[in-house]
Structures are given as structure tokens and as C-alpha cells.
C-alpha positions as CSV (number, residue, x, y, z in Angstrom):
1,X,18.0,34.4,-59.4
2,X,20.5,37.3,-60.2
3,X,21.0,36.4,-63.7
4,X,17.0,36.5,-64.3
5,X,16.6,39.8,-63.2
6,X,19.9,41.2,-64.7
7,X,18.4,40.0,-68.0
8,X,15.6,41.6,-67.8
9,X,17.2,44.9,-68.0
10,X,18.7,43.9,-72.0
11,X,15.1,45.7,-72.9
12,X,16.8,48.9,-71.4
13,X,20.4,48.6,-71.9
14,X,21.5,45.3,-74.4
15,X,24.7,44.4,-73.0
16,X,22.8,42.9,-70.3
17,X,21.4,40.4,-73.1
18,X,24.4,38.5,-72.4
19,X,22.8,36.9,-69.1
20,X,20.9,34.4,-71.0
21,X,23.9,32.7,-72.3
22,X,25.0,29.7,-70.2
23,X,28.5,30.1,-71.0
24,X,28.2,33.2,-69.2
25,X,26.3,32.7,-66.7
26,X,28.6,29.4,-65.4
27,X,31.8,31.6,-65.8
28,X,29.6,33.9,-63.5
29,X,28.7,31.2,-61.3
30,X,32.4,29.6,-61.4
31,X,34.5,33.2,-60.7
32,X,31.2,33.6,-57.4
33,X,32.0,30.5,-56.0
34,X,35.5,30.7,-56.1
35,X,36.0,34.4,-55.0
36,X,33.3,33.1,-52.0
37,X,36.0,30.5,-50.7
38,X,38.6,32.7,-51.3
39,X,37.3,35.7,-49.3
40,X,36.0,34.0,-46.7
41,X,38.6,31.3,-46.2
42,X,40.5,33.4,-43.5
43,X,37.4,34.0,-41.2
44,X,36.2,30.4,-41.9
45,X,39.7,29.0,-40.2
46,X,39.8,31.5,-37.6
47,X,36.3,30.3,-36.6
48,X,37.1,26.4,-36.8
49,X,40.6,26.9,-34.5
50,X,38.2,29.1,-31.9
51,X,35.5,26.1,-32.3
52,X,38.4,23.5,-31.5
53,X,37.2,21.8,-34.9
54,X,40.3,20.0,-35.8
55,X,41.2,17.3,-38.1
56,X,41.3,13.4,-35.9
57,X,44.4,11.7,-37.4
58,X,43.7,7.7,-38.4
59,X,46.8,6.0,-35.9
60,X,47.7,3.3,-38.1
61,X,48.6,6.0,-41.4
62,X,52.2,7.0,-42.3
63,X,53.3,9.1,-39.2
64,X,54.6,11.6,-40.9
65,X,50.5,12.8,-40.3
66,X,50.6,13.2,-37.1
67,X,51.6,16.0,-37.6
68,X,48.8,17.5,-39.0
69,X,46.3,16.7,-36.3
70,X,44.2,19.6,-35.1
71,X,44.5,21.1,-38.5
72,X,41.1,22.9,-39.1
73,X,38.3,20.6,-40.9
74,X,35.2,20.5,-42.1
75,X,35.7,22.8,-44.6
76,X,33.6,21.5,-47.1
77,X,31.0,23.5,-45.6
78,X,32.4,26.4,-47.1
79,X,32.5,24.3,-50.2
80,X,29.0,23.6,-50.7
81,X,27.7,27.1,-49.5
82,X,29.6,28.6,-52.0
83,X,28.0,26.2,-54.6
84,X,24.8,26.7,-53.6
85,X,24.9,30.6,-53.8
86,X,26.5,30.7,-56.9
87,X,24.1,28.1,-58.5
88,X,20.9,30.1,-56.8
89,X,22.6,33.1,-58.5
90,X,23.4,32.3,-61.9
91,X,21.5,29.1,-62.5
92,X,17.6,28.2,-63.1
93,X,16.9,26.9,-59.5
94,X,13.4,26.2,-61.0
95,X,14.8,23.8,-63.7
96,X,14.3,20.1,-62.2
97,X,18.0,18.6,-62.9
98,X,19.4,22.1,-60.8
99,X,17.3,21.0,-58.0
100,X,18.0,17.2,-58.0
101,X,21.9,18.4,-58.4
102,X,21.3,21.1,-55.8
103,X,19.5,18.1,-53.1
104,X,21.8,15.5,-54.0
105,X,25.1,17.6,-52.9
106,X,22.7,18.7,-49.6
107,X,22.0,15.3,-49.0
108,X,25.3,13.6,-49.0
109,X,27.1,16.4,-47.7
110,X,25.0,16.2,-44.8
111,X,25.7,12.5,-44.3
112,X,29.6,13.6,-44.5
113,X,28.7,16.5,-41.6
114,X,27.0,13.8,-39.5
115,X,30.3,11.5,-39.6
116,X,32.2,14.3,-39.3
117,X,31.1,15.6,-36.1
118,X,31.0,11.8,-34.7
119,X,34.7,12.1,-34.9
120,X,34.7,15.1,-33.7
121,X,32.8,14.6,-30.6
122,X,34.6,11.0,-29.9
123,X,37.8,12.5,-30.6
124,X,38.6,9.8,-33.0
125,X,38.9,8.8,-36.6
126,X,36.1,6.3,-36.2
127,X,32.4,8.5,-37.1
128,X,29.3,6.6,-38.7
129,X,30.0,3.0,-39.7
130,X,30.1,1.5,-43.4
131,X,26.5,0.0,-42.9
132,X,24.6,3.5,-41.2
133,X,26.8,5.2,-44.1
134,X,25.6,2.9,-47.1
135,X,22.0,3.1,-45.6
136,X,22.3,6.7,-45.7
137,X,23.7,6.9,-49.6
138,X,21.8,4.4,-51.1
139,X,18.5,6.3,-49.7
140,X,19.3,9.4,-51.0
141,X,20.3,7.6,-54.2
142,X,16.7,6.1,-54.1
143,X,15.0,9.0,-53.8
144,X,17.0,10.5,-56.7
145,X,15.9,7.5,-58.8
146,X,11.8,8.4,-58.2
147,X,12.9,11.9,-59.1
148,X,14.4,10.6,-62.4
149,X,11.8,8.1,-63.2
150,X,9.1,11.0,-62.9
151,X,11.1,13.2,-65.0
152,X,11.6,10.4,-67.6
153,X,7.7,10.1,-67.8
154,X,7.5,13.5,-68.8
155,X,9.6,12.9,-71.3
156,X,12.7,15.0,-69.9
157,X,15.3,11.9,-69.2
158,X,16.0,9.1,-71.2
159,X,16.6,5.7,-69.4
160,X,18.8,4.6,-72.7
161,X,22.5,4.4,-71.5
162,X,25.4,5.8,-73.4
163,X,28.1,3.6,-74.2
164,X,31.4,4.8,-74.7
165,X,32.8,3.9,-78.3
166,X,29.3,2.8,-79.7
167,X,27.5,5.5,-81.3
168,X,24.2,3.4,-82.3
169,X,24.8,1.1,-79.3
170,X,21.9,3.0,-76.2
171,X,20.4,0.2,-74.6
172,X,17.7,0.5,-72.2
173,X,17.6,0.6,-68.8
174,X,14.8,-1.6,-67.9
175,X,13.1,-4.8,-67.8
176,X,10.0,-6.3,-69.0
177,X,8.6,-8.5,-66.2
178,X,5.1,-10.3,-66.5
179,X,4.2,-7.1,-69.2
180,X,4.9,-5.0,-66.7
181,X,8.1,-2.6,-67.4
182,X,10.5,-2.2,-64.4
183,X,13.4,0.4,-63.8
184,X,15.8,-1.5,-61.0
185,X,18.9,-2.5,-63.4
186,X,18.6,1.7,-63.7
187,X,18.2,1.8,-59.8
188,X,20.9,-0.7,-59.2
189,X,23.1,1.3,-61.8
190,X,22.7,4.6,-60.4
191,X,23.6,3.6,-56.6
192,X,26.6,1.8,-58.1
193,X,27.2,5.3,-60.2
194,X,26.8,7.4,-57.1
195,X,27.5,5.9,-54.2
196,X,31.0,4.7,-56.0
197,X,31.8,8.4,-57.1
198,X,31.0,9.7,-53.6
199,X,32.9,6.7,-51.1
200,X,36.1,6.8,-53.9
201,X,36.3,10.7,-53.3
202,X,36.1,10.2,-49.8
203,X,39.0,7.3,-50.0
204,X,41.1,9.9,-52.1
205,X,40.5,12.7,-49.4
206,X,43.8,11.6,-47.6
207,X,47.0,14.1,-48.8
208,X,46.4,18.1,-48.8
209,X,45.1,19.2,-52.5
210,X,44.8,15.5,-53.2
211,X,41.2,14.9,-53.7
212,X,40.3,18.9,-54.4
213,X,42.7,18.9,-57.6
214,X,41.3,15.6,-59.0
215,X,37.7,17.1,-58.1
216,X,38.8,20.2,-60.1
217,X,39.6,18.2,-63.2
218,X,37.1,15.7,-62.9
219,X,34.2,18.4,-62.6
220,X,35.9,20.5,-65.3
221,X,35.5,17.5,-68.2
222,X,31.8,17.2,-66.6
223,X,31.5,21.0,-67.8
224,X,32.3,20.0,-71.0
225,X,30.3,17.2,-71.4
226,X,27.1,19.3,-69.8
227,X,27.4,21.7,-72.4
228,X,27.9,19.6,-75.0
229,X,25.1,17.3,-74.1
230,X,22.3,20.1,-73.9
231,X,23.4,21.7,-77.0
232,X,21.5,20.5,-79.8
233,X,23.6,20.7,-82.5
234,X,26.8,19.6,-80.8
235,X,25.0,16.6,-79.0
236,X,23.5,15.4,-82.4
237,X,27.2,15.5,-83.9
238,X,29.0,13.5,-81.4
239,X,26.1,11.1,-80.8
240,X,25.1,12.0,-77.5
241,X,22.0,11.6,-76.2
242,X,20.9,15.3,-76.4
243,X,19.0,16.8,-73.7
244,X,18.7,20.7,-73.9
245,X,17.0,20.9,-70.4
246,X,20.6,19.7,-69.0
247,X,22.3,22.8,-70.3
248,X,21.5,24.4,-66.9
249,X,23.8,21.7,-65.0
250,X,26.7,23.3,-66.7
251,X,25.8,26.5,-64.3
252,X,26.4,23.8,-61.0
253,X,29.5,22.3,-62.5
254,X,30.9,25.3,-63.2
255,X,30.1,26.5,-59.9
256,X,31.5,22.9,-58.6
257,X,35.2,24.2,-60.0
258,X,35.3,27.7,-59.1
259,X,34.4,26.6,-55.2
260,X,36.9,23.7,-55.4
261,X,39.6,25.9,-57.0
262,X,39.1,28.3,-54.2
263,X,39.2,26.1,-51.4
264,X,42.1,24.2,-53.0
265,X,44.1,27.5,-52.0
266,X,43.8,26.4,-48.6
267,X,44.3,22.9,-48.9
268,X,47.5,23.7,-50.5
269,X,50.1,21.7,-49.0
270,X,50.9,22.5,-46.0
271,X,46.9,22.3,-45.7
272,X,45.3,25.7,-43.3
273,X,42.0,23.5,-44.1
274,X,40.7,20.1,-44.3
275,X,37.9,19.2,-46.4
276,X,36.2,16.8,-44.2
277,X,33.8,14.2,-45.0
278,X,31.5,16.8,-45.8
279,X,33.2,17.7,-48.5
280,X,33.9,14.5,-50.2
281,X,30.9,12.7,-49.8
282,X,29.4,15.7,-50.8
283,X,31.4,16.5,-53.7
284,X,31.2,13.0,-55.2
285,X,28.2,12.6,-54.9
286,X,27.2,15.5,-56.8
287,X,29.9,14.4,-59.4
288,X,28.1,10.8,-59.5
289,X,24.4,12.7,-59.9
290,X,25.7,14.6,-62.7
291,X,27.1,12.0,-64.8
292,X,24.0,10.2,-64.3
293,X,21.6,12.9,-65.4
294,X,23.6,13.7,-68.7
295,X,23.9,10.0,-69.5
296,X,27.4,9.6,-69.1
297,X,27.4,7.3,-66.1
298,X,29.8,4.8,-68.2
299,X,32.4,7.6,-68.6
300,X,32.7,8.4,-65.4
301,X,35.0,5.5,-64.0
302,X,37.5,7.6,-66.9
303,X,36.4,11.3,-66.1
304,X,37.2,10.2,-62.4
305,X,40.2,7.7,-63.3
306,X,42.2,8.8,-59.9
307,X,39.3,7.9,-57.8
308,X,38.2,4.6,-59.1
309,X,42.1,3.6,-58.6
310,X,41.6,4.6,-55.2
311,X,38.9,2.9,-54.7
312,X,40.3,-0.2,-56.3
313,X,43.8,-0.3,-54.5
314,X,41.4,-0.7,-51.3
315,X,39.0,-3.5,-52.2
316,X,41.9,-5.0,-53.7
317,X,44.1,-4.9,-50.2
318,X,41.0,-5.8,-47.8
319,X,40.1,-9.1,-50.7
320,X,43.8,-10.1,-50.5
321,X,44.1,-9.8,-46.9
322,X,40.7,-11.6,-46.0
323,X,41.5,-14.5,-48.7
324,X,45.2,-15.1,-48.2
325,X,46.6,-13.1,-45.2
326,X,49.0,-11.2,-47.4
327,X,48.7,-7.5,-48.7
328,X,49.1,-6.2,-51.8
329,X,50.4,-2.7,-51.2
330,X,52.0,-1.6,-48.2
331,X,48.6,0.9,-47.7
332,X,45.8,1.7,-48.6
333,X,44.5,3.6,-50.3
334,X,46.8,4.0,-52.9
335,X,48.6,7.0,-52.1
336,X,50.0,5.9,-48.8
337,X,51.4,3.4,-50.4
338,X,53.5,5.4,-52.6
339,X,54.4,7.7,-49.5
340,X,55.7,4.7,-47.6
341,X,58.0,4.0,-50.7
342,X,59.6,6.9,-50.3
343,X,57.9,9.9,-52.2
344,X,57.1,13.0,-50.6
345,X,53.7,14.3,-50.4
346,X,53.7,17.5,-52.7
347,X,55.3,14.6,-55.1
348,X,52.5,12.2,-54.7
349,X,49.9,14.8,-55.1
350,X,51.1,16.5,-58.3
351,X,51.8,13.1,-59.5
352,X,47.8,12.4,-59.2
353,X,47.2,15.2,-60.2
354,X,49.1,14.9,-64.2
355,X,47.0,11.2,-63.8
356,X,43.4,12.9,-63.4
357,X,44.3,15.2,-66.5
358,X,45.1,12.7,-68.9
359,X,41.9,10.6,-68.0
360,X,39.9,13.5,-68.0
361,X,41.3,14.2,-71.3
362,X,40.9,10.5,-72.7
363,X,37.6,10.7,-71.6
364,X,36.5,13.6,-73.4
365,X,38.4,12.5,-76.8
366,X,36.2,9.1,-76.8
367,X,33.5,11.7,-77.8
368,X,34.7,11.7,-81.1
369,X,35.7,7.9,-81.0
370,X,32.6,6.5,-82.0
């Protein structure tokens, strides 16, 4: 760890002191990550195109996409390599929520590479199928779980949940069966939590700088609320449910935005680079993990407003269509449907975008609502 051993040199020279401060160390780990996309983004295309790693266009989608086939994918990879080196960097790879943070965006991201290259090699836009993909999610989501459970025996996570608008109101996550105390409404919960964040990212995923800009916001309010959460004095305030040893996640997060940032310069519309299911799987479910560690798994459906609408727009369309043969929007998800209305892309994006921002700053003013 960089910071570690930059700090230790304060004894020697004190403006080095400044490397035990969090807020430092995550605009550290923010300005690495992004300056890691940015730098290598050129290299990382020109190595896709020569791989013949290009984007598999769904047939049935608005047609002006066709256009876009072949477009370089996959780039989430560079995404979550440039998280990872800025967290190992700046953060406290030994503290247990970096590592569970660290795993989870591994884990799903890897699930996202796997369905990725399925399309790749098929030459289609058909890779793993819902079921193998849910399997997949809802085990890593288990395993996160045991993690949790062991840490809340320790006495470093609290299964109380945090209600927005109700300050007293932290009810527990748990059941009393036959004496014997159980943890699956908490299980049940956090797939829900997880799996939801990382699926409705990957249904956003559909319009160049679409899902990258909402990711940007979204991950920016968790910042916040990371901070916030581990800080004693500030968590105490708002009525959070404080928990210093989450401080370090604001190191990730902050490392989260400064790799999306920098790969949203790519994604730009025209998009040089797609970010593949590897990306959004990945991203949201780090996003999903996160909210869950610093207890605000209830804000999330606001902090990620965009993607829950997403999300929505779909299961409403497939319910409609299943129960009465008729369809509610003219696609799904959502921002097809506004495209086949009329609007153009960069419209529909920056439209999405303005949304994101004011749930992500509703969500952060219900901290003093309570």
C-alpha cells in the first residue's frame, strides 16, 4: 500500500502526514484511477480492434444501432483494473470491508467477462442465460453474506437496517426460530440489494455514456454517504448507524468515480469503447455491496433512481405482455422507448443523466430528513 509507506516518511518530512487522511487518500485513489483509464484507453482500443473484440448488436433494438456493431467492448476490464490498483494503492487492502468490496467487483465482473466472451465467441447477443447468470450472482451474494455475518460477530457490522426518514426506527435483520436466531430475511435482503443493483446496471448499459454517467453519480452520493457513515461525529448527528471501520470504503468509491469518469471519455457518444457486461455487472454489483456494508441498502433504489426505472420499465413490459398480450412501452428498457419516440441519443442520455442527479441529491438530503 503506497499511502502506508508514504506516511511513514511524516517522521522525516510532515507534509507526508497528510496520507493518513481518507479524504486524501480517495482523491488520490479517484485522480489514479481515472488518469489509469485515461492513459491507457488508446492502447486498450487498439488492442480490442487487433483482437476483433467487437460489440454483438441485439437485432430486434432501434436500428439506428446497427451501426455500432464491431465497436470495441469489453472495456470494463480496464474499468476494474484501474479500481483495483488505485484501491491496493491508496486504500487499507487489509481492512475486511476493502476486501469484501474488492472480491465482490472480481466476482461479478468475472461473471460479466464469462457472458461476454459467450457472445463473443457465438457471434451473437445471446451469452449466459438468466438462470446460469442468477446462479452465479446469488452465490457470490451468499458468500458475501458468511463474510458479513462473521464480521457482525466480531462486532464490526450491525444487522439493524437503516430506514430512510426514521431516525429511531433500525429494525433487525433476523429471526428467532425455535430459540435459535437466524439471518435469511438479511440473506434474502442482500441478494435482492445486489443482484438488483448489478442486473439494473446491466439493463441501463444500452446508449453510449448512459449507464457510466449514472454510475458516476450514483457512486459519488455513495462517497458521501461512506464518509459520512465512518465518521463518528457526523454519523452520530445524522443518525446513521456509525461504523468507523467503513471509512476505508470511501478509498474504493472514490476510486469507483475516478475509473468511471475516465472511461466515460471513451464512451462518449459516438462510443470508441463499450463497457460490456463486465463492466456493468461488475460495477453494480460493487455499488449494491457497498450500500449494504454502510447500511444504506434502503437508499439505494433513490441513490440509483435511473437504474431501478430501468429495471422496472422491463418487468413491467415482459408482466404486461405475458398477462395480456399488449405492451406498455414501445421498448424496453426504458431508454429505447424514448428513442423510438423520436429523441436522439446524446438527448436521451443527458436527459438520464439530469434524472440520476436529482435522485442522488434527494437521496442524500433525506439524511437530514429524519
Amino acid at each position: 500500500m503506497l499511502s502506508a509507506l508514504l506516511y511513514l516518511l511524516h517522521h522525516y518530512f510532515s507534509p507526508f502526514n497528510v496520507f493518513q487522511y481518507i479524504t486524501f487518500r480517495t482523491a488520490c485513489a479517484s485522480l489514479t484511477a481515472f488518469l489509469f483509464c485515461l492513459l491507457s484507453g488508446p492502447w486498450f482500443i487498439r488492442k480490442l480492434r487487433k483482437l476483433q473484440i467487437g460489440q454483438q448488436i441485439r437485432k430486434d433494438g432501434p436500428q439506428s444501432h446497427q451501426g455500432k456493431a464491431g465497436t470495441p467492448t469489453m472495456g470494463g476490464v480496464m474499468v476494474v483494473t484501474a479500481i483495483v490498483v488505485a484501491t491496493l494503492l491508496w486504500g487499507d487492502i487489509a481492512n475486511y470491508y476493502v476486501l469484501i468490496a474488492v472480491l465482490s467487483l472480481l466476482s461479478f465482473a468475472a461473471v460479466g467477462f464469462v457472458d461476454d466472451y459467450l457472445k463473443l465467441s457465438r457471434k451473437n447477443s445471446k451469452g449466459l442465460s438468466a438462470k446460469q447468470k442468477m446462479s452465479c450472482q446469488i452465490l457470490i451474494c451468499v458468500a458475501i453474506f458468511v463474510s458479513l455475518i462473521g464480521l457482525s460477530q466480531a462486532g464490526l457490522y450491525s444487522t439493524r437496517l437503516s430506514v430512510p426518514f426514521f431516525k429511531l426506527f433500525t429494525p433487525e435483520m433476523d429471526l428467532q426460530i425455535f430459540g435459535v436466531s437466524t439471518f435469511l430475511p438479511l440473506l434474502l435482503f442482500l441478494v435482492l440489494i445486489i443482484v438488483g443493483s448489478s442486473n439494473t446496471v446491466n439493463l441501463t448499459d444500452g446508449l453510449d455514456g448512459l449507464a457510466a454517467g449514472c454510475i458516476v453519480v450514483a457512486a459519488s452520493s455513495l462517497t458521501v454517504l461512506t464518509y459520512v457513515t465512518g465518521h463518528a461525529q457526523l454519523a452520530t448527528y445524522l443518525g446513521l448507524i456509525k461504523n468507523s471501520y467503513a471509512a476505508e470504503l470511501t478509498v474504493f468509491t472514490g476510486a469507483l468515480v475516478g475509473a468511471t469518469m475516465g472511461f466515460l471519455w471513451y464512451n462518449a457518444h459516438p462510443a470508441e469503447l463499450f463497457m460490456g457486461d463486465v463492466g456493468s455487472l461488475g460495477l453494480g454489483g460493487a455499488v449494491g455491496t457497498v450500500a449494504v456494508m454502510i447500511k444504506q441498502e434502503m437508499l439505494l433504489p433513490l441513490i440509483g433512481g435511473i437504474f431501478v426505472v430501468e429495471g422496472l420499465s422491463v418487468i413491467l413490459q415482459v408482466s404486461s405482455f405475458r398477462l395480456f398480450g399488449k405492451r406498455i412501452f414501445r421498448m424496453a428498457p426504458l431508454h429505447h422507448h424514448f428513442e423510438l419516440l423520436g429523441w436522439d441519443e446524446t438527448k436521451v442520455v443527458i436527459r438520464f443523466w439530469i434524472a440520476a442527479l436529482v435522485f442522488a441529491l434527494f437521496s442524500l438530503s433525506t439524511l437530514k430528513l429524519r
